[in-house]
C-alpha positions in Angstrom: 83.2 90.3 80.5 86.6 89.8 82.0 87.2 93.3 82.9 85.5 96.2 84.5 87.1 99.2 83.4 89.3 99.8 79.8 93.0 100.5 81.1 93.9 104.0 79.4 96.7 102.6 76.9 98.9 105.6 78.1 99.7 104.4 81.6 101.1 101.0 80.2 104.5 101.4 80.7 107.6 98.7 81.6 107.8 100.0 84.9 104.1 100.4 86.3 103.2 99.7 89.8 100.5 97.0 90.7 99.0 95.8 93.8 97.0 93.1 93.0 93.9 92.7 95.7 92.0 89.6 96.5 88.8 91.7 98.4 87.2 90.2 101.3 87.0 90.1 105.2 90.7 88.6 105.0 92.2 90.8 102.1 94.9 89.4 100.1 97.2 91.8 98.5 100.4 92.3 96.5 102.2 94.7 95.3 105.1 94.5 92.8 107.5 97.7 93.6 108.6 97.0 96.0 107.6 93.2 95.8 105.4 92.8 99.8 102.5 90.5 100.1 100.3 89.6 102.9 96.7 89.7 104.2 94.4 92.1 105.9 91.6 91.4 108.0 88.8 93.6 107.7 86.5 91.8 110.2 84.8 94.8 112.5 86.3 94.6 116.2 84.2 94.6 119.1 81.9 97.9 119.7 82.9 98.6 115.8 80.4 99.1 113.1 80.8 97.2 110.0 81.5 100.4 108.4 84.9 100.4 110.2 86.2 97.5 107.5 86.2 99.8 104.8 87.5 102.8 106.6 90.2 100.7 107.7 90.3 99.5 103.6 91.1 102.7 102.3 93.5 103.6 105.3 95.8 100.6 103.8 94.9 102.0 99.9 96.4 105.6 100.8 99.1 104.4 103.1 100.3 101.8 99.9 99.8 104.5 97.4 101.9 107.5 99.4 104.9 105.2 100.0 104.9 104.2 95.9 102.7 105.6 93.7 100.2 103.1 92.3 99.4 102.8 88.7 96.7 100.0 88.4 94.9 98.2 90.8 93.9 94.7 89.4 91.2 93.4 91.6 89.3 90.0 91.6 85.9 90.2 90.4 83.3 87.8 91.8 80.0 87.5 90.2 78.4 84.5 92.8 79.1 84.5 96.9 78.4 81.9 99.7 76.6 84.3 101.3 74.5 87.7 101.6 77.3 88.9 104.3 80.2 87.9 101.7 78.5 89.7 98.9 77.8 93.1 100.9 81.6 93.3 102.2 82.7 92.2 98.9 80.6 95.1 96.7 81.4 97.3 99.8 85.3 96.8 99.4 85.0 96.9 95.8 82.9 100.1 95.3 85.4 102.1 98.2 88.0 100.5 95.6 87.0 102.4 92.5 85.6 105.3 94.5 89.5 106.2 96.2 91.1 104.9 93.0 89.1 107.6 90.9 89.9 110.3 93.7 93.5 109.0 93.4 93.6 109.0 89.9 95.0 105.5 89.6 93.6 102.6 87.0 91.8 99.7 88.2 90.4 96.6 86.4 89.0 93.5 87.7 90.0 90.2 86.3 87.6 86.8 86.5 89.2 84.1 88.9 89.4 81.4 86.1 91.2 84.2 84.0 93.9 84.9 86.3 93.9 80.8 87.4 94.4 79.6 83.9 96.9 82.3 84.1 98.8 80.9 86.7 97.7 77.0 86.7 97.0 76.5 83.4 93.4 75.8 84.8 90.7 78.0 84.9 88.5 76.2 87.6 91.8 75.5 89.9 91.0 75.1 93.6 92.7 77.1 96.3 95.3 74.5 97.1 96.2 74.4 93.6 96.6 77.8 93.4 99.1 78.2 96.7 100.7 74.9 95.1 101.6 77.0 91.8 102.3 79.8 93.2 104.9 78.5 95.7 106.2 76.1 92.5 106.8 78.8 90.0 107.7 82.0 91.9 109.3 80.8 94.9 107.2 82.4 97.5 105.7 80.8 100.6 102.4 82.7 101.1 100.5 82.3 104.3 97.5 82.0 103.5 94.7 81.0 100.5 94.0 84.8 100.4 97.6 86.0 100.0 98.5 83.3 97.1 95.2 84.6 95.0 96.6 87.9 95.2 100.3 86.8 94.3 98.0 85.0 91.4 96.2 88.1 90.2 99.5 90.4 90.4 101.1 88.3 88.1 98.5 88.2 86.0 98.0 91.9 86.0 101.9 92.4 84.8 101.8 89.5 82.6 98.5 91.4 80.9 99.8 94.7 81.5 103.2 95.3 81.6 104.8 92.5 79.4 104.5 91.7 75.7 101.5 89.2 75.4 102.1 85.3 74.4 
């Protein structure tokens, strides 16, 4: 299953706004009105509880969503982690995700990563260099980091899926 929620056919429109989301400790994200990307780290600060990550995570979700009103959040979804720690911040991010996008009343949908990679690489199983490589090739952007190119990858996805007339 390559997505996790049906997108209601009425909010497809030519001019929707995405923000495409790589969850994790480092957060990649990207937004296509006005086109911003970058990275958020989530990691708890000193004398923080872990708890504080996803606080901070929907902070950045309402402060995005009053500046341009979101329409769909596409969001990658992992099914296997390196670790226990990546797979509790991961589900944690993810469930705050749908939780504030139901509140907010704003679409989500998560999208496999060799979906969106054959997307963008023509490869499915495309390693993180590859992706940054492609990226940079065929949109001209310079992201910083692994986490910032996945989300450029899973914005551009999301429009191709949503927004434009498919292939």
């Amino acid at each position: 299953m390559d997505q996790v929620k049906k997108i209601n056919p009425k909010i497809l429109k030519p001019d929707m706004r995405i923000l495409g989301i790589d969850p994790g400790s480092l957060t990649g994200y990207c937004l296509n009105t006005p086109f911003i990307f970058g990275h958020w780290d989530f990691k708890p600060h000193r004398y923080e509880s872990g708890g504080m990550r996803y606080i901070r995570f929907r902070n950045k979700l309402d402060e995005i969503h009053t500046a341009t009103k979101l329409d769909l959040v596409a969001f990658e979804e992992i099914i296997f982690h390196q670790t226990s720690l990546s797979a509790q911040v991961y589900g944690g991010l993810v469930s705050h995700l749908m939780v504030w996008a139901e509140e907010n009343k704003v679409e989500y949908v998560g999208v496999n990563p060799g979906t969106w990679k054959r997307y963008v690489c023509g490869k499915g199983n495309a390693g993180k260099p590859k992706v940054a490589k492609a990226i940079q090739e065929q949109y001209d952007l310079n992201p910083q980091t692994f986490d910032e190119s996945d989300a450029i990858g899973i914005l551009k996805w999301a429009e191709n899926e949503f927004i434009h007339t498919k292939k």
